[in-house]
N, C-alpha and C positions, 0 to 999 in steps of 0.2 A: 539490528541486522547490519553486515558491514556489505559495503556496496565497493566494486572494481570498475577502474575507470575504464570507459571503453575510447572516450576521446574527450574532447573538452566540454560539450556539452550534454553526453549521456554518459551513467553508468547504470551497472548489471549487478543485482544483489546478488548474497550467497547461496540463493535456494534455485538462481539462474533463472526463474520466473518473475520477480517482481524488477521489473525499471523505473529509472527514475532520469528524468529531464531537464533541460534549465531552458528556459525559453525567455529573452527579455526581462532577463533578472528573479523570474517568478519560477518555482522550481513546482513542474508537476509527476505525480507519484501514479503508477498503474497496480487496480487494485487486486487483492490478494483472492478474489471471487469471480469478478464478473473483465475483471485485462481491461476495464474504459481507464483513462487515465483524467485523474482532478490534480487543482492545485493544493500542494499540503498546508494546511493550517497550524499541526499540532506538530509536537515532534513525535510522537510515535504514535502515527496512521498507520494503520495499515489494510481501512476496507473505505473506500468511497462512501460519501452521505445515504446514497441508497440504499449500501448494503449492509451498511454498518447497525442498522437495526435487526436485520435478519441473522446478523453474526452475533449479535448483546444476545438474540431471543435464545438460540442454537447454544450459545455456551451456557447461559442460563439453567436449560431445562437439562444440558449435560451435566449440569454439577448437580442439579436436583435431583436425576435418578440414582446417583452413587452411593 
C-alpha cells in the first residue's frame, strides 16, 4: 500500500482508512480491523497481534470453502 504524506510525522494510505505515525523514531501502523494503533515489526502488517489471528482464521476457512 502506498501512503500520502499528511505532514512530517503522519501519513494517510491509499484506502484513506489505514494511518500510519512516526513517533520517537518508532513508526506505529493502525490496524486494518479493530483502528488501535501498534508498532510495526514486519514490513507488511497489516492487522495488530490480536487481530491478526482472527484475520489468518477468516482467510483460511475463506479459501477452504471455494
Amino acid at each position: 500500500m502506498k501512503y500520502e504524506r499528511i505532514n512530517d510525522y503522519a501519513f494517510i494510505g491509499e484506502d484513506h482508512t489505514t494511518i500510519k505515525v512516526v513517533i520517537d523514531n518508532t513508526t506505529y501502523k493502525s490496524c486494518a480491523m479493530c483502528d488501535s494503533f501498534y508498532p510495526i515489526d514486519g514490513h507488511n502488517t497489516k492487522y495488530c497481534p490480536d487481530c491478526r489471528k482472527k484475520a489468518n482464521s477468516i482467510k483460511t476457512s475463506t479459501r477452504q470453502n471455494k
